[in-house]
FIKOLSE-823854 format. One record per residue (C-alpha): x, y, z. Coordinates in steps of 0.25 Angstrom, whole numbers, padded with zeros to 4 digits, always signed. Layout:
residues N
XYZ
...
This chain:
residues 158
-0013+0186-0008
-0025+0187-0016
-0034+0199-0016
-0050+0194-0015
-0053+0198-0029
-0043+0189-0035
-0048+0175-0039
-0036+0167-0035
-0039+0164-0020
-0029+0156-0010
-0037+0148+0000
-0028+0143+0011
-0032+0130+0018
-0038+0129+0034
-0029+0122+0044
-0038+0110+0041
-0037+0109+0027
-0026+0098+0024
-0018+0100+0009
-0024+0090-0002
-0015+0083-0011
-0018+0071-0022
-0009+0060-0019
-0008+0052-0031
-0014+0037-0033
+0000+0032-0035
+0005+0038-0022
-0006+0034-0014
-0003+0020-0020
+0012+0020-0018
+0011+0026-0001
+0001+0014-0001
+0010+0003-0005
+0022+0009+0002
+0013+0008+0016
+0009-0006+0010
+0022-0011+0008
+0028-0006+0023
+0016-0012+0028
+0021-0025+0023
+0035-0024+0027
+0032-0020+0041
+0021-0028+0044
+0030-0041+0040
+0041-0036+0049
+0031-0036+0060
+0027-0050+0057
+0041-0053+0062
+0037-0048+0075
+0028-0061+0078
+0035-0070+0087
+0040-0082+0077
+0041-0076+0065
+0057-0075+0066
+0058-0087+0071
+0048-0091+0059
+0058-0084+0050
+0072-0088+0055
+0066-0103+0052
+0062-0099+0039
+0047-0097+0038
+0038-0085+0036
+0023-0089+0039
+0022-0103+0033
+0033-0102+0023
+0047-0105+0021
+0057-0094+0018
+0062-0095+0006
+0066-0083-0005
+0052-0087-0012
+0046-0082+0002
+0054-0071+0002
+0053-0066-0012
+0035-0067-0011
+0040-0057+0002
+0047-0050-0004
+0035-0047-0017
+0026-0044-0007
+0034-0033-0001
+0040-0029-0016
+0026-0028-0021
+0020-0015-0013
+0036-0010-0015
+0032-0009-0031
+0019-0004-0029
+0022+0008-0023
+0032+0010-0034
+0022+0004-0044
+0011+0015-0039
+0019+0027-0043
+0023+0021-0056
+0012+0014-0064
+0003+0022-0072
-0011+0022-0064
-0018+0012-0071
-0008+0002-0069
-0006+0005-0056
-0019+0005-0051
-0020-0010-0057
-0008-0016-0050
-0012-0008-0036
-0025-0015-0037
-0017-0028-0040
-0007-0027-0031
-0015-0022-0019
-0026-0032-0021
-0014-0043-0021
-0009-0037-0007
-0020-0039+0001
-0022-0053+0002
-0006-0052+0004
-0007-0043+0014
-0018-0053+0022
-0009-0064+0021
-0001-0059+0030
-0010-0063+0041
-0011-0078+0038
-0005-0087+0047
-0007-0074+0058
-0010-0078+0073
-0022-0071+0080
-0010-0063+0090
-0008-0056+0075
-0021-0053+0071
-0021-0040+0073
-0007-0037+0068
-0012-0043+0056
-0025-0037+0053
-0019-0026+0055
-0007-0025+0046
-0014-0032+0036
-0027-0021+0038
-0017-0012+0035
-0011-0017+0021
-0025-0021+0016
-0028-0006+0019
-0017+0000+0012
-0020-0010+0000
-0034-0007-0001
-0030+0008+0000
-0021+0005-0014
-0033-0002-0020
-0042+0009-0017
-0030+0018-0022
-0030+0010-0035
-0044+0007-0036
-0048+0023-0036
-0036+0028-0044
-0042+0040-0052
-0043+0040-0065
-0039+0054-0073
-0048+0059-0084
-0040+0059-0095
-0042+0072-0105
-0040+0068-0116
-0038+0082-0126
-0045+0084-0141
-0035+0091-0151
């Protein structure tokens, strides 16, 4: 306890008052592609859902294209990409990371779209929805990235 003449004073927060805590830029970046990335996984698994699309599958087409292991392997860096970039986030050195977020993000989101092509008005919604959702998060990583700030650097004279 501090007497009221001492300069060092303890101010204890209202009920109301929530604790503030700086999340770094690469953590905001990495939870984003994390939510991205199950995003994508869950929202394909939904697809099979549609009537037909396991009887498309078992007769070895996805959309309009044949299943192939070229098919699967374009799948396959779709899903690997937002799995490295949450890696990637925590890793690079800022400068470089903001870049390839930009990059990669901005790439997504026409990616992301496509998703609807070839989508019948019954699925409308669903789709405008999911998709809503990804572009969302994505702009969230631009924003991220676009507005990462910059430390002054202090530079000392001997």
């Amino acid at each position: 306890m501090t007497s009221p003449t001492s300069p060092i004073t303890t101010q204890t927060p209202t009920p109301r008052q929530f604790e503030t805590s700086v999340i770094a830029v690469q953590a905001k970046l990495a939870a984003a592609w994390t939510s991205l990335m199950f995003l994508i996984i869950y929202i394909d698994y939904f697809h099979l859902y549609q009537p037909g699309e396991i009887d498309d599958i078992r007769g070895g087409v996805i959309f309009a294209f044949d299943i192939s292991g070229t098919l699967l392997t374009i799948f396959f860096a779709i899903i690997a990409i937002p799995a490295l970039m949450v890696m990637l986030s925590v890793t690079l050195r800022p400068r470089v990371n903001r870049a390839v977020n930009l990059v990669v993000a901005s790439l997504y989101i026409p990616i992301c779209v496509f998703n609807a092509a070839g989508a019948t008005s019954d699925w409308a919604f669903y789709y405008v929805v999911t998709i809503g959702v990804e572009v969302l998060i994505l702009a969230f990583i631009l924003r991220t990235a676009w507005t990462w700030p910059r430390s002054s650097t202090v530079t000392a004279v001997a």
